[in-house]
N, C-alpha and C positions, 0 to 999 in steps of 0.2 A: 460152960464156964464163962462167966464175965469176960467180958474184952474178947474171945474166939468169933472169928467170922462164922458166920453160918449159910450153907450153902444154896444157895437161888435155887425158888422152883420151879421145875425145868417145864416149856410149854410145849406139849405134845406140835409138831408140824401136821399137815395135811397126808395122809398116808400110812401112818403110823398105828402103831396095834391101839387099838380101842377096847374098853369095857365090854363088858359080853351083849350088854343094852343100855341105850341112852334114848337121850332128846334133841331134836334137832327145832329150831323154835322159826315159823315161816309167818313171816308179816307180807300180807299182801296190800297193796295202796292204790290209792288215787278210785280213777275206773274200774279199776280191773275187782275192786272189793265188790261190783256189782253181782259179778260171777262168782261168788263164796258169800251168798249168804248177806253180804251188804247193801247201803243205799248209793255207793258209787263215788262217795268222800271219807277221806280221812286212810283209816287202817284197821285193819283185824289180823289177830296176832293169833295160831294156833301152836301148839305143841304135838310134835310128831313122833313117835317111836320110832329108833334107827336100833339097827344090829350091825354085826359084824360084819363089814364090805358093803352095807350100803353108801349111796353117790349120792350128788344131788339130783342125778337122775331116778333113780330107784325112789327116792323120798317123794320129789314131785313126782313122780308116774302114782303110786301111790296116793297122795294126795288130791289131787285132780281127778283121780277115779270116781272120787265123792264128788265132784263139782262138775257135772258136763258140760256144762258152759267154759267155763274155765279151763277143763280139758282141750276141746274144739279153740280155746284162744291162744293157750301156750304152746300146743304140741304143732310141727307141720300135718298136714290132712294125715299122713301116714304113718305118723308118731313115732319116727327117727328122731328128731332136730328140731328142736325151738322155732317158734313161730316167729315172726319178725316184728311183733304190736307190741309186746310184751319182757322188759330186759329181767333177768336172775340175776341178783346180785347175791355170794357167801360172806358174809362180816364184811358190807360197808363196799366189797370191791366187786367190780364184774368180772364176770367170768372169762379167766387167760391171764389174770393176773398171779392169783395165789391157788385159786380151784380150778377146775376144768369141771364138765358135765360127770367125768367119768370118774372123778378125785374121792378114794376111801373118805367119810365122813371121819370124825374122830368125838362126836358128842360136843351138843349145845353149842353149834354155828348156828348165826343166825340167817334162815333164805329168807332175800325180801323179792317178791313181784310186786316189779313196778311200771305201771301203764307208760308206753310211751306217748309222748305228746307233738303234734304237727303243729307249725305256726308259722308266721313269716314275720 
């Protein structure tokens, strides 16, 4: 009816029940595009299939499996824990902010790798 408010819609949080399958969309940048396929500037942007209780870890373990370079740069030698060269950022933030490595995906976050940089 005219004039009736209508109700916001509502944005799924971090954890929350997900689709049976989605996409998670991972932009890798700078350097690190060297190891996926790049010339080592700018960005390449892939689309990932997520299910049910996939992390940002499960997606990058995954991912990275294609890329062994890229694997050998993000994982530590023994593929517990993120390397140190390399930050994961889920939409915009790093990770401990709003994700964690271990954080249910919920469909179409964006993971970027992004190369760190040394300088003085």
């Amino acid at each position: 009816m005219p004039g009736e408010a209508r109700p916001k819609a509502s944005r799924q949080l971090p954890g929350e029940a997900q689709p049976k399958a989605s996409r998670a969309h991972i932009e890798v940048t700078t350097w690190v595009t060297k190891h996926a396929g790049g010339d080592g500037t700018g960005s390449k942007l892939f689309d990932e299939r997520i299910g049910r209780g996939d992390t940002p870890r499960t997606v990058l373990r995954r991912f990275t499996a294609r890329f062994p370079e890229l694997d050998s740069a993000l994982w530590s030698p023994d593929h517990s824990e993120l390397g140190s060269h390399i930050e994961v950022l889920v939409n915009d933030e790093v990770l401990g902010v709003t994700y964690e490595l271990d954080t249910p995906l919920i469909g179409e976050e964006r993971i970027t790798l992004l190369g760190q940089f040394m300088g003085g």
